[in-house]
C-alpha positions in Angstrom: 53.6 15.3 12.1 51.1 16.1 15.2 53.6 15.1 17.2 56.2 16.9 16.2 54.2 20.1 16.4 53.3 18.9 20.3 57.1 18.1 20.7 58.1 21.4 19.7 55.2 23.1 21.4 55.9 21.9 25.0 60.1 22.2 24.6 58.9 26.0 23.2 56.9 26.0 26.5 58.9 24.2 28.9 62.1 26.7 27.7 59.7 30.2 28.1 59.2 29.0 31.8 62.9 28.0 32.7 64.0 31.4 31.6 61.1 33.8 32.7 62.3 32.0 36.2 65.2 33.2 35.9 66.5 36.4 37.6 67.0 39.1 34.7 67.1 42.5 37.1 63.9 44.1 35.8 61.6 44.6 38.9 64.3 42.8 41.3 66.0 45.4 44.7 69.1 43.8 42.8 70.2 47.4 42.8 69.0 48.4 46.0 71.8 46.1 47.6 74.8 46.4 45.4 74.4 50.3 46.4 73.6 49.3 50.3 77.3 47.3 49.8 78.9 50.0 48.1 78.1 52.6 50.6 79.6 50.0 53.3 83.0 49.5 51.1 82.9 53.4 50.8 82.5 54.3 54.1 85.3 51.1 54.8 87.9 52.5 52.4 87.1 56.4 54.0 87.7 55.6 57.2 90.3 52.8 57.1 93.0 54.8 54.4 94.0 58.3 54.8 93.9 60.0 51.4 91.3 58.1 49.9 88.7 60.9 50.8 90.7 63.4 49.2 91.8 61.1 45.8 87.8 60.5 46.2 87.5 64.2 45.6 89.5 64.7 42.7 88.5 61.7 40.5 85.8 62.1 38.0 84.3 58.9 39.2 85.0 55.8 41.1 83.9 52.3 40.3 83.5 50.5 43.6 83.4 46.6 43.9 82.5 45.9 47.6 83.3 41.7 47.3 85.5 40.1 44.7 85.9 36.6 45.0 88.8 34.1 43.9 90.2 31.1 43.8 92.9 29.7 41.6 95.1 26.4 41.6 97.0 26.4 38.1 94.3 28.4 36.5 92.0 30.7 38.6 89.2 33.4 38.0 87.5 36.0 40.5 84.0 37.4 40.4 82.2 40.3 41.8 80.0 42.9 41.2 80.2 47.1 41.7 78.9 50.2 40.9 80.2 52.9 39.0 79.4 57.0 40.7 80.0 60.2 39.9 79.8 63.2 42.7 79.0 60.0 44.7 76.0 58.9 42.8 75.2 55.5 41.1 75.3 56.2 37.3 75.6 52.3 36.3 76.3 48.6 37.4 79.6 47.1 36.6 80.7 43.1 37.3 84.1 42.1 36.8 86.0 39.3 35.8 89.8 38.0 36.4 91.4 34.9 34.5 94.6 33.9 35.6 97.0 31.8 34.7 100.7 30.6 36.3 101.6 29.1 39.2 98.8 29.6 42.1 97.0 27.5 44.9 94.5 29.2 47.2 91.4 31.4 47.5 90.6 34.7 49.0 88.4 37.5 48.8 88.9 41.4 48.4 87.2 44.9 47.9 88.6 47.1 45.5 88.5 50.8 43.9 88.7 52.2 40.9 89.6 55.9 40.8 89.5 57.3 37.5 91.7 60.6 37.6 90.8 62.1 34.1 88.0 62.7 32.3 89.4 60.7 29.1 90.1 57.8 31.2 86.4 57.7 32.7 84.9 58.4 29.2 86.9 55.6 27.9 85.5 53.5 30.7 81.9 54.4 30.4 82.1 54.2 26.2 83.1 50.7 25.9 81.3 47.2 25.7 83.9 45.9 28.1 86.7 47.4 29.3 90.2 45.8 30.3 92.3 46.5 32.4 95.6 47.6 31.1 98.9 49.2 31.8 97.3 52.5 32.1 96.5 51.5 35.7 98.5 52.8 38.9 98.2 50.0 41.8 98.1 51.5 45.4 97.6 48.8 48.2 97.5 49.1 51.6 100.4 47.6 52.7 102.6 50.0 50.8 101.7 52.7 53.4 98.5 53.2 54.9 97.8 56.3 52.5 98.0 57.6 49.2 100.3 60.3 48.4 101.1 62.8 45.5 104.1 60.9 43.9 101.1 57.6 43.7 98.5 60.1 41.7 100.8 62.7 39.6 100.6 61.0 36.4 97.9 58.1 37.0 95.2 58.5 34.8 93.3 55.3 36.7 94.3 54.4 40.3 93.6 51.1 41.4 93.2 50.4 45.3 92.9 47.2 46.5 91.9 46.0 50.4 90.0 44.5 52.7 92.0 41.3 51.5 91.5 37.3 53.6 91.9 34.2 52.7 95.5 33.4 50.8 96.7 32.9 47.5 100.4 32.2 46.5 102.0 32.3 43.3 102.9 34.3 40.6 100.7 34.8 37.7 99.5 36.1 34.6 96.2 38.0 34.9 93.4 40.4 33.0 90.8 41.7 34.3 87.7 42.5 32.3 84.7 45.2 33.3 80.8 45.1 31.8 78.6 47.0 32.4 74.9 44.9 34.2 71.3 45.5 35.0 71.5 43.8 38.7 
């Protein structure tokens, strides 16, 4: 029985180390650097795509994500981590996360924006445990012009941009992508 009670006294021990070494955001300049990136992408997409300023200017907030990473050869997934401002402040820390699923070989890397064009749509954002990305969202990429027009933000109530794009991936596939909020 002594034994037991030692047992159960070192795993109890050995378990409160492993995880109070573990990064968990409280005391860490986690956020310090996801902003110092996010001010990069911002400045990036500003200067690199006319009308992004001015779409900047209308939306209630943006959610940047300065680095997503992906990689995918039947099944894939992508990573990264952004923030979410408001009249260009930080109001909260977002990661994301992409499953897909088809016919796909390759990795790459991208930044990408989310505008959010109506008040509903960024309360909706901000209210839920995790928020998924759905056909509510207009797609604007560089390649389809350089800039982003009226007839791309009439109706949108969510505008995704996506650039800054290397590496390759080909293949069609099925994806969702899923948004929570983090303590970095």
């Amino acid at each position: 029985m002594t034994i037991l009670n030692r047992r159960n006294f070192l795993a109890t021990s050995a378990a409160g180390l492993a995880l109070g070494g573990c990064a968990n955001g409280v005391g860490s300049d986690g956020g310090a650097r996801l902003d110092s990136r996010v001010n990069a992408t911002r400045d990036y997409l500003f200067g690199s795509y006319p009308g992004t300023r001015e779409l900047a200017q209308r939306a209630y907030g943006i959610l940047y994500m300065p680095l997503m990473t992906e990689a995918g050869f039947g099944f894939g997934a992508a990573y990264g981590q952004g923030a979410l401002r408001i009249n260009d402040v930080t109001v909260d820390y977002y990661s994301a996360t992409r499953a897909t699923f088809g016919l796909q070989i390759g990795a790459q890397q991208y930044a990408h924006a989310l505008f959010f064009m109506t008040e509903a749509a960024l309360g909706d954002f901000r209210r839920s445990t995790g928020w998924a990305a759905s056909a509510d969202i207009r797609y604007a990429v560089p390649n389809e012009g350089g800039s982003i027009g009226k007839e791309t933000t009439e109706y949108a109530p969510v505008i995704a941009f996506v650039f800054g794009q290397s590496g390759l991936i080909l293949g069609a596939t099925l994806a969702g992508s899923k948004y929570n909020r983090i303590i970095p």
